[in-house]
N, C-alpha and C positions, 0 to 999 in steps of 0.2 A: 057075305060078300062085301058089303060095306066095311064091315071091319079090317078084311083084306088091303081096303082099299087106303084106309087107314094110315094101316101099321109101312106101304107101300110109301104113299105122303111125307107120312112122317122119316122113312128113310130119305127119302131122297131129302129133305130139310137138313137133314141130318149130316147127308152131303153136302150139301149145298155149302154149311156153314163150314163145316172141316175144310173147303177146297177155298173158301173166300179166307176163314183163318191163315190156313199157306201163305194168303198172298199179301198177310201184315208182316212189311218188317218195321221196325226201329232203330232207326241210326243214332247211337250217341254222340255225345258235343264232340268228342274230342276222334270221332270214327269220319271215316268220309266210304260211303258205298259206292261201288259198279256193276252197274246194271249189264247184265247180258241176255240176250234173248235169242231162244233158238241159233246159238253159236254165235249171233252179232250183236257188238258192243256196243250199247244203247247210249249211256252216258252215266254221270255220276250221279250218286245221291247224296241230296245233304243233310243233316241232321234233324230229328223228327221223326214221325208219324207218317210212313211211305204203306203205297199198297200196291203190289205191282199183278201181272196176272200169274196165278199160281202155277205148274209144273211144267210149264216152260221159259222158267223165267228164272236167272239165277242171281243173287246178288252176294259180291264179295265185300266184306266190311275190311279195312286197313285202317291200324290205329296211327294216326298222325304225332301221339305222342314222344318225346326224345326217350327211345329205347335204348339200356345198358346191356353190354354184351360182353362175356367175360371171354375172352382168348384164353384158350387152354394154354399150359406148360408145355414148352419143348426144348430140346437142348440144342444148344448155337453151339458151332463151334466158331472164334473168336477169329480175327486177324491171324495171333501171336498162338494159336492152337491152343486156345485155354475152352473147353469145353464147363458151357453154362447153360441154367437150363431159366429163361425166360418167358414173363406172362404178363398179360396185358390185358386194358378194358378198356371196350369202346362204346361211345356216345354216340347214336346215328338217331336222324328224326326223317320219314316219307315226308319228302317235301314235293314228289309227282305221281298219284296214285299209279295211275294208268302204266307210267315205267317202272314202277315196283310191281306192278303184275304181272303185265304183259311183258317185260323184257327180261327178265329172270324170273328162273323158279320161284326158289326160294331166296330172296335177297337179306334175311337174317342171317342163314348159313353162308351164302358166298361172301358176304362182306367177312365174315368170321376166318374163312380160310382163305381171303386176300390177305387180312391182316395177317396171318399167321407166315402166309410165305413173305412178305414184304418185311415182317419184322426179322424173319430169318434173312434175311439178302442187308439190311442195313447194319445189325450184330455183324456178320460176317466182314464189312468191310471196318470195322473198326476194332482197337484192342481193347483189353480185359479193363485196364486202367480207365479209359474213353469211355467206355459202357457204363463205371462205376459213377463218374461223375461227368457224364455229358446227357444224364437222361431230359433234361429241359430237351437238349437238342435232337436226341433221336425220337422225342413225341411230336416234335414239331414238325420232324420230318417226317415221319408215318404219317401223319393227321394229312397233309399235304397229297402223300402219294394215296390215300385209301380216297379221300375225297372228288380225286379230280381221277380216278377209275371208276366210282359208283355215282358218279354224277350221270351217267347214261342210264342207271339203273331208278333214277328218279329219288336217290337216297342222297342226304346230308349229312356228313363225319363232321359233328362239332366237338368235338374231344377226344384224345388218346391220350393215356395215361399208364407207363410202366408200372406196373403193380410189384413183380419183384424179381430178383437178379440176384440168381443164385448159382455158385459154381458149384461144380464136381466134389468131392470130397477131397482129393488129391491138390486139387487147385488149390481149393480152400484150407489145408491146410499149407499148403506152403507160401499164402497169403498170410495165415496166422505168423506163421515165421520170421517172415519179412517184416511184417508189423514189430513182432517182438523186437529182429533186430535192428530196425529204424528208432524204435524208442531206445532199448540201449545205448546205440550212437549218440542222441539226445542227450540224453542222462550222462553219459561219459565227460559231452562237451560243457555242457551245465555244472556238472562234478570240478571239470579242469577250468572251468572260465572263474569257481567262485574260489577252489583255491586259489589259484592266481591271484584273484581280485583279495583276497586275505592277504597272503604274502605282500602285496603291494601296501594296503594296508598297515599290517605290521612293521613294516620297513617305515612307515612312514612313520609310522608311532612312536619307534626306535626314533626314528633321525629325530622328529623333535622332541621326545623325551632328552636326548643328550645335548640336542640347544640351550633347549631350558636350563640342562641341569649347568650345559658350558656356561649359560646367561646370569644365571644364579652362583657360580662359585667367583664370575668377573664381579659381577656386584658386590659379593661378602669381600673379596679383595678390594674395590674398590672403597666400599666402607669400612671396611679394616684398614685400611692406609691412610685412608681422611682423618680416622678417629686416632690413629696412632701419632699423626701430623698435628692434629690440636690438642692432644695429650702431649705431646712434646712441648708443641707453642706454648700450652698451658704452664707446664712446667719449667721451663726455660724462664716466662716472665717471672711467676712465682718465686724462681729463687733470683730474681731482679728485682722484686717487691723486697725478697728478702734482705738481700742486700744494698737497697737502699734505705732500709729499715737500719741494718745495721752500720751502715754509714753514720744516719743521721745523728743514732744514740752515740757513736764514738767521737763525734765533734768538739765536746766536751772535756772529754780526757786528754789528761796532759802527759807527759814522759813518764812520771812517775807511776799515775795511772797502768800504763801501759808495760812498764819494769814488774810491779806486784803482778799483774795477768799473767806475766812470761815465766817468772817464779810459778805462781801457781801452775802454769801447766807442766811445769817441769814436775812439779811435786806429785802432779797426776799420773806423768807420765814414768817416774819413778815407783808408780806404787801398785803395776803390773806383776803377772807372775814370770816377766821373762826376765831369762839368764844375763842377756845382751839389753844395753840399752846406748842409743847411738845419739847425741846430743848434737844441736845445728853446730856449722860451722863459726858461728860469730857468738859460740857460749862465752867465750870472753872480754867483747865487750858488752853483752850484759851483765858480768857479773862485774866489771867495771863500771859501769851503769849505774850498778842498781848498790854498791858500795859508793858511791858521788851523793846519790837521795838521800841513803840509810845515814851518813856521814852527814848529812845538811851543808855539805861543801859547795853545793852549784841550786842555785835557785831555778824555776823556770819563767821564762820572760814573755810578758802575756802577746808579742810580737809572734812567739812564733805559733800561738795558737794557728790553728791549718783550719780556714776558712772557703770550704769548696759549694758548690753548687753543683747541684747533679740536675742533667738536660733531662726532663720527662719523655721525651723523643725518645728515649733509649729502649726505654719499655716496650715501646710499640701498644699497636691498639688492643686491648683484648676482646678477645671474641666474647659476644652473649649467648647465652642458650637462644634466643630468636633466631641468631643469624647462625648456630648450627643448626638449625632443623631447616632453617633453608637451604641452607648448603642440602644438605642429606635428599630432603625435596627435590631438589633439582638434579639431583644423580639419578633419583628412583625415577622421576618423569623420565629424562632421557633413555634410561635401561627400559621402561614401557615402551616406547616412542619405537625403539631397537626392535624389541620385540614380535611387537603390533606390526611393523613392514614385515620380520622372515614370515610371521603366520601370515598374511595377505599374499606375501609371492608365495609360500609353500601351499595356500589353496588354489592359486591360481594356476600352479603346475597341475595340480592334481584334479580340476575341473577342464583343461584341458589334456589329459592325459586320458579321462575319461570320453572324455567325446571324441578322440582321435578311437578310441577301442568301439565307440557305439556304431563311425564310419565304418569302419572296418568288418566290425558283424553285420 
């Protein structure tokens, strides 16, 4: 009997403990509890060591943490009937236990299929293009519309973010196309803008290759003509030097002198291989002349020695090597000088010709 009574005891401890264990829960930091009791909502629990009474006592833990929620793929049809198929992730944190419980089921799923119909309604009113690059502003405007719907629901949408945007096959490829041929169009104009800019080029290269080359044959002419002008001048004094050279030596000579010269050149001139020989017209009074001398008939009278002076004026100045290479110097400066301006205007056209082409693209 006693042992009856026992093994009785000790059940019921045994009870006792199981039904007081029920009634520990443990809220974590980051959890917040709701207490219900016998169908009425007691209040909340906060994090710790709670012990409530066991089988009629119920408590729901909700984690307060910002929860990621992938939005399934679905296919939008666009604006412009471009059919795409769109997916999305959302950021939400319980920021009101009690309206995440009590006001929706399940407020993971509805937020998920708010977002889904809401991103299908904002796709729709825009086109393929828009979708492609206006995703900053369609998160920003789902993030808006999903937040201030489940705001009753005691739930906070802190992020929405396009995940990806993909079209059809058919779409996509006749986006592939359009790409291909927007780059070719590029490439075409790119192709024609650097011919052009060659040919322009060219042309230019021409025009002052045959400046130059026009600059450089004036130059050789005009140093061709200088040098031919003081090779002349040269030569003109030279035989002015000369002949006053020979002036001076003939001052000396007297008639008779100058009788024997006339003889000898005759005898020079006599001793040719031609047939013909044509003697001045006054060969008779030299040989009258020169029969007076031979004869010792006529003396010469030292009166009529022929005493001249020759003007050194006559010469003129001769040029030195110094003062031809200045000359010369001072042609080539100038023909630089010439130069130097056409290449400063002919850049100047051509950095303006260039920035009238840069307005224009």
């Amino acid at each position: 009997m006693a042992v009856f009574e026992t093994l009785v005891t000790l059940f019921l401890v045994i009870i006792i403990l199981i039904i007081f264990a029920r009634g520990v829960i443990i809220v974590q930091p980051y959890e917040q509890g709701l207490q219900i009791r016998l169908g009425r909502y007691i209040g909340r629990m906060n994090p710790g060591f709670r012990w409530v009474i066991p089988l009629i006592t119920q408590v729901v833990k909700l984690d307060l943490r910002t929860l990621v929620m992938d939005v399934p793929s679905q296919e939008v049809i666009t604006k412009d009937n471009s059919p795409t198929n769109v997916d999305a992730i959302v950021y939400i944190r319980v920021i009101d236990p009690e309206k995440a419980y009590f006001e929706v089921a399940n407020y993971r799923m509805a937020t998920v299929a708010l977002a889904q119909t809401t991103l299908r309604g904002i796709i729709g009113d825009m086109e393929l293009d828009e979708v492609l690059y206006n995703r900053e502003s369609i998160n920003t405007k789902l993030r808006d519309i999903l937040d201030r719907e489940t705001d009753q629901w005691g739930v906070k949408v802190e992020r929405v973010e396009i995940k990806e945007v993909d079209p059809v096959g058919t779409v996509k490829q006749a986006m592939t196309e359009q790409t291909a041929a927007e780059r070719e169009r590029r490439a075409a104009i790119l192709r024609a803008d650097g011919e052009k800019r060659s040919a322009i080029l060219k042309a230019e290269g021409m025009k002052k290759s045959m400046i130059l080359e026009a600059e450089g044959e004036r130059q050789s002419k005009i140093l061709k003509a200088e040098g031919e002008r003081l090779s002349q001048i040269l030569r003109a004094q030279g035989e002015s030097q000369g002949l006053r050279i020979l002036a001076l030596g003939s001052r000396s000579l007297d008639k008779r002198a100058i009788t024997v010269l006339s003889f000898d050149a005759l005898k020079t001139m006599a001793n040719g291989q031609a047939t013909k020989i044509i003697f001045p017209f006054e060969i008779s009074s030299l040989i009258k002349q020169g029969a007076k001398y031979l004869g010792a008939t006529e003396s010469m009278d030292d009166t009529e020695a022929f005493e001249t002076s020759l003007d050194e004026s006559l010469l003129g100045d001769i040029p030195t090597a110094e003062r031809i290479q200045e000359v010369v110097k001072s042609i080539e400066d100038e023909t630089r000088a010439i130069m130097n301006e056409e290449m400063v205007s002919d850049q100047e056209s051509v950095i303006s010709d260039l920035d009238e082409k840069k307005l224009i693209t």
